[in-house]
N, C-alpha and C positions, 0 to 999 in steps of 0.2 A: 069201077071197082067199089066195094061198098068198106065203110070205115069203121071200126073195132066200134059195138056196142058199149054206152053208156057204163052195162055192171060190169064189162070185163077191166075197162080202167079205170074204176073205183075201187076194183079189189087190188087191179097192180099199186094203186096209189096207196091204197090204205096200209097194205104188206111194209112200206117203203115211208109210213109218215114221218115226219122229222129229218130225212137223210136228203132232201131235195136240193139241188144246189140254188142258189140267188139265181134270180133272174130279172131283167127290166119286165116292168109293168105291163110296157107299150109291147111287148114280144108277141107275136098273135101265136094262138096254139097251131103247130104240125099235125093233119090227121095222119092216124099210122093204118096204113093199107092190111087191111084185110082181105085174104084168099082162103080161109079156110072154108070149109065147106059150110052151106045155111045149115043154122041148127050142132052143129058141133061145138063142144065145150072144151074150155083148157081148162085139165086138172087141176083141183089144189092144190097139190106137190110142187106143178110148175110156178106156180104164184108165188105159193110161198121161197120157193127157190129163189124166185125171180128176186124178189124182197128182201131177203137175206143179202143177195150178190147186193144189192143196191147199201145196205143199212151196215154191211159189212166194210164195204168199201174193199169186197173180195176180187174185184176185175181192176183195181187200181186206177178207174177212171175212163179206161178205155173199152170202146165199145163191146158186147157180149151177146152170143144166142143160148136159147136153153131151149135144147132138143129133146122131144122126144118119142122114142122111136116107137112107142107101143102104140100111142096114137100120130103117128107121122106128121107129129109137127115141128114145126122150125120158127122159135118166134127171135124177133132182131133187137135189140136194144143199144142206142146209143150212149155214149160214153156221161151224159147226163143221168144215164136210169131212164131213160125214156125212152118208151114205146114206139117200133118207127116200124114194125110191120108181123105180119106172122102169115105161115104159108104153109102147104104141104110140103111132104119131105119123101123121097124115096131113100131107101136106107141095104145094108147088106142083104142080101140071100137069105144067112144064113144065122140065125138068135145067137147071140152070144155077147160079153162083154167084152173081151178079150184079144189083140191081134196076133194071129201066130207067129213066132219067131223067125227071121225071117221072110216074113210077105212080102217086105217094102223091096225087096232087088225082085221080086216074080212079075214076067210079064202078067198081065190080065186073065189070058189064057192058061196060065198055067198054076192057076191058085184054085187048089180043091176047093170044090162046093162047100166042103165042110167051115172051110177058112174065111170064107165071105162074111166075117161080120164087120159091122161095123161098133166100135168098143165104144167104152162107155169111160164119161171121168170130166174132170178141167183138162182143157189144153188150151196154149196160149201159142195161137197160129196168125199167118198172116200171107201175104203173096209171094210167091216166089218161085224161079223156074222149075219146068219138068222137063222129063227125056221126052215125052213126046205129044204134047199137049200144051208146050207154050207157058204161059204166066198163071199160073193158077192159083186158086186160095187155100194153102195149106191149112185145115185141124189139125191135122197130127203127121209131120213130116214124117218120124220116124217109123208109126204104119201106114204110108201111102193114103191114107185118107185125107179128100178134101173134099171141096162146097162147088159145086158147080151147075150151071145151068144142061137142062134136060137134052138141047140139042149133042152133047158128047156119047149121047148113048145109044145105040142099035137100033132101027126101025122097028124090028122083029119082036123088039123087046115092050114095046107100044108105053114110053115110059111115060111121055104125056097125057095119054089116058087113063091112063092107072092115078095120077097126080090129081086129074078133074072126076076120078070116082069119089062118091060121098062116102067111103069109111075107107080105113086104113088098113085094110082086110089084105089087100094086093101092091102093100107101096115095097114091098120086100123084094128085090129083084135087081138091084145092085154088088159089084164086087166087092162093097165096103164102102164107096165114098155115098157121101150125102147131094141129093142131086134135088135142084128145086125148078120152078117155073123160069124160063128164061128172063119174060117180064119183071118176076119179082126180083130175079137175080139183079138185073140191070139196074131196077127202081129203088132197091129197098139195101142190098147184099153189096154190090159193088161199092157205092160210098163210104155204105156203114163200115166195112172193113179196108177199105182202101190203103191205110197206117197200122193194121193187125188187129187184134182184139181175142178174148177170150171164148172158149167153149163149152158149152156145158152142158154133158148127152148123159141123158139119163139111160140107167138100166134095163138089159130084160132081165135078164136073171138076178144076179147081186144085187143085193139090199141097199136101199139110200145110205144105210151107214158104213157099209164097205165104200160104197165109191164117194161120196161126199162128207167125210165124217164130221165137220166141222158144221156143218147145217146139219146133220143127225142134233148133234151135243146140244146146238142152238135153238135146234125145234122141242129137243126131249125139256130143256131147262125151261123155257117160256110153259112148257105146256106143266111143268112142275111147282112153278111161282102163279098157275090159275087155279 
């Protein structure tokens, strides 16, 4: 597995100067696993996001992902602000921010195409039982959305493949939850969340400032004091 380049955790670090917690000296650095495809970039938005969460002290400590679905990424961070992985993400069917009312009691089968998204916002998830699928990582109990590795999903649906294609053109093809590499699940996702942590999925449609407004206000004000 190859490890996050040099500028991507300069920019996570810089976003975040001053909010670092103490650390002993002798601590040797964690590299954070990289699966994103060669050559693909994490947005500014997610950076800066990621930085806010950190400088904010908006996850209260506890570990956080910042998803994002337009480009099917999933990156991890531990409850220090540190970086411990990023990966591909397959994501709902269907564009939307929004869960319908109602989804979470619908079998799989039974939730229109149209309803397949998966939404967008903070949610503060963690593990916990399903009707049919065991211990799983709750996002968002209340719409049936969670984080789980690729084996839960259909042969037919080739969701491993679609996850090792180089763009995010074909990661759309879940009933809503967020679905990742098994490996990175195991390596990166189980620990990190093991004790719960926060969510952070960005938008298709709705604006940063409908779903995040307090990093809206935070990015508009920094950018008004330059």
């Amino acid at each position: 597995m190859r490890v996050f380049h040099g500028a991507l955790l300069l920019a996570l670090a810089s976003a975040s100067v001053g909010v670092a917690m103490a650390e002993e000296p002798a601590t040797p650095p964690v590299a954070s696993v990289d699966q994103l495809p060669p050559g693909q970039d994490v947005s500014d938005t997610v950076i800066e996001l990621a930085g806010w969460v950190i400088a904010a002290n908006d996850n209260h400590g506890y570990p956080f992902a910042v998803i994002d679905k337009a480009a099917a990424q999933v990156l991890v961070f531990g409850g220090d602000g540190k970086l411990r992985g990023a990966a591909p993400g397959l994501f709902g069917s269907a564009v939307g921010d929004h869960a319908a009312p109602g989804i979470a009691g619908l079998a799989l089968r039974e939730i229109p195409g149209r309803d397949r998204t998966t939404p967008a916002g903070r949610f503060v998830g963690g593990y916990g039982p399903s009707i049919d699928a065991g211990r799983v990582l709750w996002v968002d109990y209340d719409s049936a959305v969670s984080l789980h590795p690729t084996a839960a999903g259909l042969p037919a649906e080739r969701r491993d493949e679609r996850l090792a294609s180089p763009t995010p053109d074909d990661n759309r093809v879940t009933h809503g939850c967020i679905n990742v590499a098994t490996a990175f699940y195991e390596e990166v996702v189980r620990s990190t969340f093991e004790k719960g942590g926060v969510f952070y999925i960005l938008p298709d449609k709705d604006s940063m400032a409908e779903t995040f407004p307090e990093f809206a206000e935070s990015r508009a004000s920094a950018k008004r004091e330059n």
